[in-house]
C-alpha positions in Angstrom: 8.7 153.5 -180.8 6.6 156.3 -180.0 7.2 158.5 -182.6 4.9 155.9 -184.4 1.7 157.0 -182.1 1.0 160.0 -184.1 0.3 162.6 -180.7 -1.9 159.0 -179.6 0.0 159.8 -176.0 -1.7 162.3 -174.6 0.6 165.2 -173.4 -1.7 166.6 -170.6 -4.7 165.6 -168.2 -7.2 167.4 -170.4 -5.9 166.0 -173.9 -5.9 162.5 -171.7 -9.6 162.9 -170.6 -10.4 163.8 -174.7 -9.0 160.9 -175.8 -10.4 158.2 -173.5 -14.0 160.2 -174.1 -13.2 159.8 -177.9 -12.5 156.2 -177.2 -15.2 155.8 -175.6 -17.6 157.6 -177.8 -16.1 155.3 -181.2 -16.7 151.9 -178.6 -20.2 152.8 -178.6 -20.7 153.6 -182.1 -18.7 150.5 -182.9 -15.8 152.0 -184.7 -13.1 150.7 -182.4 -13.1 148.0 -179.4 -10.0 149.0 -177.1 -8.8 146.8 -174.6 -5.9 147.1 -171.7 -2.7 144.8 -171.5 -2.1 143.4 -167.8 0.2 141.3 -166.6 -1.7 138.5 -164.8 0.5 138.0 -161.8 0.4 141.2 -160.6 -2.5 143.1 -162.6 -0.1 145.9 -164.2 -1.2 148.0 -166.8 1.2 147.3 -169.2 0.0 148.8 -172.5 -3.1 149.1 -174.9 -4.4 147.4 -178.0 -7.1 147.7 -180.2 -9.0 147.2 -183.6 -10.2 150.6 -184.9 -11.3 152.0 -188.6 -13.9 148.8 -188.3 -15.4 148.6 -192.1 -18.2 146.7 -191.2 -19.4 145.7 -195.1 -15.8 144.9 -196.1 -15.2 143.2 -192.4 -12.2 144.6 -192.0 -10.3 146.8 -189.8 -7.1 147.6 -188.7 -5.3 146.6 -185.6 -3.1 148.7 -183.2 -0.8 147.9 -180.0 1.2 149.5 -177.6 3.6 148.1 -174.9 4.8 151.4 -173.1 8.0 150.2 -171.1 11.2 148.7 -172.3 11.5 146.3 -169.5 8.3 144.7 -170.5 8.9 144.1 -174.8 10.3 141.0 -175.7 8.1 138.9 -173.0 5.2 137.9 -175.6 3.1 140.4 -173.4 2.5 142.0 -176.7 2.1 138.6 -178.9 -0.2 137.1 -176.2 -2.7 140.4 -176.6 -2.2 140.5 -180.3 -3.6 136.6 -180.2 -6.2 137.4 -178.1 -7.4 140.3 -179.5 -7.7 138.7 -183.3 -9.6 135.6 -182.4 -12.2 138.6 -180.6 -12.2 139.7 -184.0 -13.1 136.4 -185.5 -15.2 134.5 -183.2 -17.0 137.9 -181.5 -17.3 140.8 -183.8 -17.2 138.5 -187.3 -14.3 140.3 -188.9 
């Protein structure tokens, strides 16, 4: 599974702190709207998702998800988010 993040998991604090301030910089700009995945009974963290390369002529862009422990796939955590996150696509950002 993670060999399929391409280095997304940041290997140190500092490469951590670049990457959410990346994030953050490409939410402003519009390029990418990230969002957490928390498990409602307890308010885990339970993984990311996120629509990112957002071709605003073409309205498209490409969608991304990660459910980081074992124990937690299979649950429709993952489905549930995936759901979500599309009809934010449709209904809020017009893609």
């Amino acid at each position: 599974m993670r060999r399929f993040l391409a280095g997304v998991i940041p290997h140190s604090r500092q490469s951590e702190v670049d990457w959410l301030q990346s994030v953050q910089d490409d939410m402003k700009r519009q390029k990418l709207f990230a969002f957490a995945i928390e498990r409602l009974s307890d308010d885990a963290f339970l993984g990311t998702l996120a629509v990112h390369d957002i071709e605003w002529i073409s309205r498209n862009g490409r969608l991304g998800i990660v459910v980081h422990k074992p124990e937690n796939w299979g649950k429709g955590y993952g489905t549930e988010a995936m759901e979500l996150l599309i009809d934010f696509c449709w209904k809020h950002i017009n893609l």
